[in-house]
N, C-alpha and C positions, 0 to 999 in steps of 0.2 A: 455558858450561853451558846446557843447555835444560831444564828440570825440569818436569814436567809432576805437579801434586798431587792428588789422588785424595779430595774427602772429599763428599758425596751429599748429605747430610740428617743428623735435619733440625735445626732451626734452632738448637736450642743446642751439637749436635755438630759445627755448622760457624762459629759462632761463638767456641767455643773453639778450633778448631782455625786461629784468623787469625794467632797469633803467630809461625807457622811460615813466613807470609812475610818477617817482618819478620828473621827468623833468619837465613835466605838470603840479605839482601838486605845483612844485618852481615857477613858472610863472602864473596859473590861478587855483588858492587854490581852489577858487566856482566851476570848471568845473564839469559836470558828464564824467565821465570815463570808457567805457566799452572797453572791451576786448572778442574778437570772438577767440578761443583756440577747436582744436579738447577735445573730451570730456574724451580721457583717461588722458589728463593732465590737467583736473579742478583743481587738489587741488595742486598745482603750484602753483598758484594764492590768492587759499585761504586763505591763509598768508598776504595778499594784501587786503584785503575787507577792506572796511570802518570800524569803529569802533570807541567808544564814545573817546580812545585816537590818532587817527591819523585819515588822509583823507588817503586812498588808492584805491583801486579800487572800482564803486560804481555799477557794474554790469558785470558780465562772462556770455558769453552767448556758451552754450558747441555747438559746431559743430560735425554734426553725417556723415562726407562725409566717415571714412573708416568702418563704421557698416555698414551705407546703402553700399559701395561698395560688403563686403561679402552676407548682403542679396538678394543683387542683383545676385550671381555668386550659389547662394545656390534656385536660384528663389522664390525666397520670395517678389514676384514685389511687392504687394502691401503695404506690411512691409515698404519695404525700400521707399514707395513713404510716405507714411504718415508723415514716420521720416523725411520726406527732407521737407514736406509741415512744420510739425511743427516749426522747424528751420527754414524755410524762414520766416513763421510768425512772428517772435521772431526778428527776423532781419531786418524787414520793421517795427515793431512797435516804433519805436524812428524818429524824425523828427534831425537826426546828421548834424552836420554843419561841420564836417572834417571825415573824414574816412581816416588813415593813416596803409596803407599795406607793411608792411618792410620785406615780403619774397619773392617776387617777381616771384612766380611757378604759372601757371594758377589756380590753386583749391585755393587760396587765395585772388588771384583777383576776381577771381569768387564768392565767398563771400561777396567780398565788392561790387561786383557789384550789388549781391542781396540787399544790407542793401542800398544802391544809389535809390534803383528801384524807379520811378517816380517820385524823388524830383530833381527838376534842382539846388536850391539851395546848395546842397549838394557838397564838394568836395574832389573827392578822391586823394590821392597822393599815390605814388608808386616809388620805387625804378626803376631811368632808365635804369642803365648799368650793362652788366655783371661784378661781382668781381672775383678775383682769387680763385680759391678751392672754390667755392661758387658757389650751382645750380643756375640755370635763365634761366625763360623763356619770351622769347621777346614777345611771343603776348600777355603776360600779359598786357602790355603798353595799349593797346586796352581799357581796363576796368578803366584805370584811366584818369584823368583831367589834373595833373600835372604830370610830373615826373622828380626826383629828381637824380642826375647824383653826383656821389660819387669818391671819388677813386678808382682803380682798385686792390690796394695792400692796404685793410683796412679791420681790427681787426671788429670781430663780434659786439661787444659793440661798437664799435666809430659808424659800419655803420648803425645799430639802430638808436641811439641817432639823427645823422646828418641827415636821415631821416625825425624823427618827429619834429626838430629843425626847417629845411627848413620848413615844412609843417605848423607850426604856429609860421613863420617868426622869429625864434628867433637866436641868435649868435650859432654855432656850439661850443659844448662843449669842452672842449682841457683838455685833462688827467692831469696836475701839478695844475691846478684850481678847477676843474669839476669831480671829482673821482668818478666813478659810485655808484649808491646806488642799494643793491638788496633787502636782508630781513632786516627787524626789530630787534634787540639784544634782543629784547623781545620776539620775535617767535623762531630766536635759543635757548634760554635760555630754553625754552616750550620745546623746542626739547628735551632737557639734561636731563627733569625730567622725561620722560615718560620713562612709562613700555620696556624693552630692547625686543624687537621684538623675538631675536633668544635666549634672557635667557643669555646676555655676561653680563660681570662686566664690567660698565667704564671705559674705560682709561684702559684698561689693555690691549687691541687688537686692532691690524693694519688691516683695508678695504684694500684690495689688489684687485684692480679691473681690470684684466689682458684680460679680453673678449672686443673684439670690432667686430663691423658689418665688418670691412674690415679687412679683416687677414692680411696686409700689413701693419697696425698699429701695429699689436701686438708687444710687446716685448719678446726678448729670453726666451724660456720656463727655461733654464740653469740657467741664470740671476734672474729670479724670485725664482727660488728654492735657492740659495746663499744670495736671498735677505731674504726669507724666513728664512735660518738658522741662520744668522746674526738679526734679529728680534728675535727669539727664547733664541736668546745669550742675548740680553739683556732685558730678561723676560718678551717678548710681545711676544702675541697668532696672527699669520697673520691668516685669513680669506680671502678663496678663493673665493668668488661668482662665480654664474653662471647662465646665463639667456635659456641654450637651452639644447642640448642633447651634442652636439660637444664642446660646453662649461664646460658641467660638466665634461666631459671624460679628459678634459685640467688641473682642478680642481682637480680633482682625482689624476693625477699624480702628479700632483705637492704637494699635502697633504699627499703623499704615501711618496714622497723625505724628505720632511722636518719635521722630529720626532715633534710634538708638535702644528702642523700647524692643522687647521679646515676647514670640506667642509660645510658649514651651510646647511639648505634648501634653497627652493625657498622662496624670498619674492618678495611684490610689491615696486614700486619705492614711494609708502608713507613710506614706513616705511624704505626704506633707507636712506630717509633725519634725523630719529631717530637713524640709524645704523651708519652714519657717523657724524652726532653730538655726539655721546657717544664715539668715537675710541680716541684713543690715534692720530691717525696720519692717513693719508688716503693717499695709494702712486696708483697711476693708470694711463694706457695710455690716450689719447686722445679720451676720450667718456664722455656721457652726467652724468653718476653716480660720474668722478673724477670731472666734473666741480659745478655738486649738489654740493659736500665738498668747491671746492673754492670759488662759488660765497657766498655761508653760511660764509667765511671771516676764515675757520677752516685746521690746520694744514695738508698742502695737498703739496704734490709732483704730478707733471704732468708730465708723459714721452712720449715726443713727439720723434717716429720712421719713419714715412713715411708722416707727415703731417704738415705744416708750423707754427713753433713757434708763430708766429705773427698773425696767423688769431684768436686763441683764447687762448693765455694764461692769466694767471691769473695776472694780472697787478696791481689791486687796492690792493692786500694786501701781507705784510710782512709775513704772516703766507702761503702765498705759494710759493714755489719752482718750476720754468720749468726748467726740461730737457732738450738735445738733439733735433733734427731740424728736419726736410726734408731730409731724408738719411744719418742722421747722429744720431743713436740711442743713448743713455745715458749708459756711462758705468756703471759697478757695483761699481768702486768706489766715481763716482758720486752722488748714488744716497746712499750710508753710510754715505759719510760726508753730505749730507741735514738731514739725518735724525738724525744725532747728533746739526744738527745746529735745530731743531724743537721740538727735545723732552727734 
């Protein structure tokens, strides 16, 4: 079997989407395995490569659609046409016997359509129906062979999984049997010994990951600074991060309120899989850096404010805590007693 997996961006859609290799790899050990991933989030994957102890993934092939989009907007035609020529080459080079697209937005079908180009044996599957809180675009349907019709009220990891289930006819996986697998305890453990990015000690500081793309997620700036003093009480350093300008001004205040509290720098999302394997505790809204910490299997509170429990909490392990719902945010004293029940 050659399978070739289809999932783009960004970082928490492809993060949940890891259990699908570990699916394949239960059912056809010998298969080759690639994976087409925009190429700011190769080393997601990395962690995943083959190696002389495990089968994992046996090829990444980085996708350059949002470079070539700014070379294109910066008129750089020719840049950006080279970059798209190389990557289609890369993507016609393999003769795949399944192409399995589990995001279903046209720039991902469009991919698989490229790696399809000219071979009729080839077949692609894709996601049929729209889900809840979940983008989808229907003419995607156009680019595949098959497609595979889900529930409509289904958890990011379950519609992965039953995706590529369907697609290499196997039983759909059911959560009390079938627990998703994401990293290796060997690649966390790897994580734990390396150099501390920002210079913290161990275990001695809380990821407090309070920025998200949509301000309607965020949590009470009030409630973070309370959470913050409450950390400080009981001799943890919380850590604000911050990805933008309006994020750090967010940071800033909140580090200003809470005596003891840190604004770090900028880092990149490698080296916060290092930052939150080394914390004591990882508490953050519904964005792709709190679910880094959960699906890693690591002491992680999720506060869900404006976005639905069920599409992505953290379900396969004891060591996370969700919050609050769909318009129902986490109170402050919710989220003391998880962090007494974790540390």
């Amino acid at each position: 079997m050659n399978i070739l997996l289809v999932k783009l961006s960004s970082l928490g859609d492809v993060l949940h989407n890891l259990p699908v290799v570990w699916d394949i790899r239960k059912q056809y050990p010998d298969a080759h395995i690639a994976w087409a991933v925009e190429e700011g989030y190769v080393h997601l994957l990395e962690p995943l490569k083959s190696t002389l102890q495990f089968r994992g993934i046996d090829q990444i092939i980085p996708v350059c659609l949002r470079r070539a989009k700014k070379e294109l907007f910066k008129g750089r035609f020719k840049i950006a046409i080279q970059d798209f020529s190389k990557m289609k080459q890369v993507l016609k080079s393999q003769p795949w016997d399944v192409i399995v697209e589990t995001q279903g937005l046209m720039k991902s079908a469009l991919i698989a359509g490229i790696a399809k180009q000219g071979r009729s044996t080839t077949i692609v599957y894709g996601i049929g129906n729209q889900t809840q809180y979940s983008g989808y675009e229907p003419l995607a349907k156009f680019f595949y062979d098959q497609s595979v019709q889900v529930p409509f009220q289904f958890h990011a990891v379950d519609r992965s999984r039953a995706i590529l289930a369907s697609s290499l006819q196997l039983d759909w996986p059911q959560r009390d049997t079938a627990s998703p697998k994401f990293y290796t305890p060997g690649y966390i453990h790897q994580l734990q010994l390396e150099a501390n990015p920002l210079g913290f000690s161990p275990k001695e500081y809380v990821m407090c990951f309070h920025a998200t793309a949509r301000i309607a997620k965020a949590w009470d700036e009030a409630a973070w600074i309370a959470i913050g003093k409450y950390l400080v009480g009981l001799g943890l350093t919380p850590v604000f991060p911050w990805g933008n300008a309006s994020e750090k001004l967010v940071s800033e205040r909140l580090v200003s309120a809470v005596p003891g509290a840190k604004l770090p720098s900028a880092f990149s999302i490698k080296q916060a899989a290092i930052l939150v394997a080394q914390a004591r505790l990882t508490i953050g809204v519904d964005t792709g850096l709190t679910h880094y910490s959960a699906v890693l299997n690591l002491p992680t509170i999720e506060l869900y404010v404006d976005s639905p429990l069920w599409k992505t909490e953290g379900y396969w392990s004891r060591n996370v805590i969700n919050l609050g719902d769909m318009g129902k945010p986490p109170t402050i004293d919710e989220v003391t007693t998880s962090i007494q029940q974790l540390i």
